[in-house]
C-alpha positions in Angstrom: 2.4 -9.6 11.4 -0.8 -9.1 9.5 -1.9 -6.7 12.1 1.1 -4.9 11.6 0.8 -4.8 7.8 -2.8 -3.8 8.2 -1.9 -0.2 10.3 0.8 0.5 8.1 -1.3 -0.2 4.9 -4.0 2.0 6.3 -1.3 5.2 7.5 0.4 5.0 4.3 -2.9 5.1 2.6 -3.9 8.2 4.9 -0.3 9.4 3.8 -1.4 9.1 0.7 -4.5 11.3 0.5 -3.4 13.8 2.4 -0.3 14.3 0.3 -2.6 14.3 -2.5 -4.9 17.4 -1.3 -1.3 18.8 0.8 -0.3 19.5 -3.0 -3.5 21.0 -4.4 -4.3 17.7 -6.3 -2.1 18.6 -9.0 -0.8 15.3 -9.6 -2.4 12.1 -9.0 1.4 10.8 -8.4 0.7 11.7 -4.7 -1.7 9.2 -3.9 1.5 6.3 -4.8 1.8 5.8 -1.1 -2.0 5.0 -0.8 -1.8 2.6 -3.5 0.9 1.0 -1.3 -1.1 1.0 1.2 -3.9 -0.7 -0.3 -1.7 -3.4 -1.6 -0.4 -4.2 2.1 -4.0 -3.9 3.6 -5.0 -6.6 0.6 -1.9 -8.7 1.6 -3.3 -8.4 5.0 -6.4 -9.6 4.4 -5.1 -12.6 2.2 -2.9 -13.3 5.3 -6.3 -14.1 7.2 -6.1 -18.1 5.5 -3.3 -19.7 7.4 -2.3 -21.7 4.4 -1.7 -18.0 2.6 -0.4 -16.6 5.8 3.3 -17.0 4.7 3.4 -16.2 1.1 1.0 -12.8 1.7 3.4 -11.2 4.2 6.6 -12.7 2.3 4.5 -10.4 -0.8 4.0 -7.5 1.5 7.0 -7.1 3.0 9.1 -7.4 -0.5 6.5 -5.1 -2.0 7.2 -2.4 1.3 11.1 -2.9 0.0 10.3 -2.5 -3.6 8.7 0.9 -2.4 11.1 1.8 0.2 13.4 2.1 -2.7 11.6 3.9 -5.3 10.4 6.5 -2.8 14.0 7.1 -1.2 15.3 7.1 -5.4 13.1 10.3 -6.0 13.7 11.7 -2.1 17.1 11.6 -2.3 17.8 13.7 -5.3 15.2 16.5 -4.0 16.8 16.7 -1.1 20.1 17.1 -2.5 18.7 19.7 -4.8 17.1 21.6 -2.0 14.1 20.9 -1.9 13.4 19.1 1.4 10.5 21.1 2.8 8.1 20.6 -0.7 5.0 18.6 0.5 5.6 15.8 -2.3 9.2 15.5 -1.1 7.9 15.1 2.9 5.2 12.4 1.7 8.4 10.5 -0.3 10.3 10.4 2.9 7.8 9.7 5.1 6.6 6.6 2.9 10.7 5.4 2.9 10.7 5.9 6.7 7.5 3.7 7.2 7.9 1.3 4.7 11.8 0.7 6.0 10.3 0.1 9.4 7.9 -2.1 8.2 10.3 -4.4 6.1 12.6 -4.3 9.7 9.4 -5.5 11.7 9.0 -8.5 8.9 12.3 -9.7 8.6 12.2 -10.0 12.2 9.1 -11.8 12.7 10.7 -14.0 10.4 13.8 -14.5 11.8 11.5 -15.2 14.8 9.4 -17.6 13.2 12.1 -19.9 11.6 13.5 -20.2 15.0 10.0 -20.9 16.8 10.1 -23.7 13.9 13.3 -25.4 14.1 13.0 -24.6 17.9 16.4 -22.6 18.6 
C-alpha cells in the first residue's frame, strides 16, 4: 500500500500543477490537490518504518476521504450549475475520482490484512 499511496500522491500532485497553470494561475486554490498529494507521498514515506507502517496509511487513506469529500462538496454544486467543462471544476472531479479509488484500494488492503492476521 505505500507504493500505491506514493503514485497517487505524486498524480494528484501533477493534478495539481497543471490545474494551477490550466487556470492562468489565478488562484492558488488549484494547487489543493497537490497539497494532497504531498501529504500522501509524506504518509508514504513515514510508511517506510514498519512500526509506522499501519498508522501512516490508516492517516492517508482517512486524509484521501477527508478530501474526497471536500472536492466532490464544491464539484457537485458546479456541476449542477452548469459548469462542468471549467478547468477548476475538471481538476475537483478528477481529485474525487482518484482519491475515492484510493480510499477503495486501502480499505481493501485492510480488509486483506486483518484476515492474513487472524488467518481467515
Amino acid at each position: 500500500m505505500p507504493g500505491t499511496t506514493r503514485l497517487f500522491g505524486l498524480i494528484l500532485i501533477v493534478l495539481g500543477i497543471a490545474s494551477y497553470i490550466m487556470t492562468g494561475r489565478a488562484s492558488v486554490t488549484a494547487l489543493i490537490p497537490a497539497l494532497f498529494g504531498a501529504i500522501l507521498v509524506v504518509c508514504a514515506l513515514v510508511a517506510r518504518n514498519e512500526n509506522a507502517r499501519k498508522h501512516a496509511m490508516h492517516a492517508a487513506v482517512a486524509i484521501a476521504l477527508i478530501g474526497a469529500i471536500a472536492s466532490l462538496a464544491r464539484a457537485v454544486p458546479a456541476v449542477m450549475n452548469g459548469d462542468a467543462t471549467r478547468p477548476a471544476v475538471l481538476a475537483q472531479l478528477a481529485m474525487a475520482v482518484l482519491l475515492l479509488v484510493y480510499v477503495a484500494l486501502g480499505v481493501q488492503s485492510f480488509i486483506a490484512a486483518r484476515k492474513a492476521r487472524t488467518g481467515r
